[in-house]
N, C-alpha and C positions, 0 to 999 in steps of 0.2 A: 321271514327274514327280510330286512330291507335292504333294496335293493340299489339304490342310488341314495348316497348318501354325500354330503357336502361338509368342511370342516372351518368352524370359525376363528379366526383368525388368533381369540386369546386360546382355543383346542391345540392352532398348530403351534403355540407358544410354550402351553405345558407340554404337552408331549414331547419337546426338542430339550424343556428343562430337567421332565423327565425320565429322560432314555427311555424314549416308548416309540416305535415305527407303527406306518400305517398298518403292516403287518400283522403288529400286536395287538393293535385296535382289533382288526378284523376276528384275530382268533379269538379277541375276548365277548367280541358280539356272537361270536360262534357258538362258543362252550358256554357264555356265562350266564347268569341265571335273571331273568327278565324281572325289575320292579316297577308300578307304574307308581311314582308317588309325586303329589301335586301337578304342576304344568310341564312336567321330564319324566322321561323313561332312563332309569338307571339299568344297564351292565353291569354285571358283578358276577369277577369269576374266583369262584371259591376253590377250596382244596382240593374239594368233593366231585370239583365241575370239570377238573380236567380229566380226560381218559387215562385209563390207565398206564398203556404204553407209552404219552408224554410224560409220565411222572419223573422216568428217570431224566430227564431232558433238560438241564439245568436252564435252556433257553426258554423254556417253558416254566419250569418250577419258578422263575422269578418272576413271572406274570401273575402267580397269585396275591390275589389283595387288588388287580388293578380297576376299577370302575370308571364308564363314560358316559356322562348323560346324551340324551339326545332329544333335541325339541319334536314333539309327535307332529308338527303342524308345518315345518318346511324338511324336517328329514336331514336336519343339523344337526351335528356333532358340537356341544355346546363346551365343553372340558373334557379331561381324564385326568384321573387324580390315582394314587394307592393310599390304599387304608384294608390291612387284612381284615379289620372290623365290621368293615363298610356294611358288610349285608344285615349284621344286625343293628345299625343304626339306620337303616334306610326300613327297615320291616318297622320299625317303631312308632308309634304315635306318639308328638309331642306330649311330656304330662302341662296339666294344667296347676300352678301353685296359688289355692285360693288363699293361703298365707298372706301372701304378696299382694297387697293391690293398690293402686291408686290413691283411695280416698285416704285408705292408713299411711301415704305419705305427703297427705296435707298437713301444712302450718295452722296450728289453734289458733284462732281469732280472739283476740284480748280485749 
């Protein structure tokens, strides 16, 4: 768990837009389910992740879905956002569309 943690300034901004306390932050670094993907560490606390006796806890039931990154390198809370989704689009690998590319959207030379 980490321990000393710092929050940046556009962090303390969503969180105030989204009814979210430090509090909530905490619990959801608590219960929720660690991803490392690129240069952030995403939180993500799923349905599954809270115990079972907060279930009834409507304080708690509305914290699922919420995710926070955190920079591994100064131990910054960088956002938090909801998205009940989140954990399966952060486990994902971007696809690659070799449909799309580049040269097939150059202009023919005449």
């Amino acid at each position: 768990m980490l321990l000393f943690l710092s929050y940046s300034e556009h962090a303390l901004l969503r969180m105030a837009q989204r009814n979210l306390s430090a509090s909530d932050v905490e619990y959801t670094l608590t219960n929720g389910r660690e991803c490392r993907r690129g240069a952030a560490i995403h939180y993500t606390l799923r349905g599954k992740d809270i115990p079972k006796p907060d279930r009834r806890n409507n304080e708690i039931k509305r914290l699922e879905g919420v995710t926070v990154l955190i920079a591994p390198d100064d131990n910054q809370i960088i956002t938090v956002y909801r998205n009940k989704e989140a954990s399966k689009n952060t486990r994902k690998k971007m696809k690659y569309n070799r449909k799309k590319s580049y040269y097939n959207n150059l202009p023919l030379a005449v």
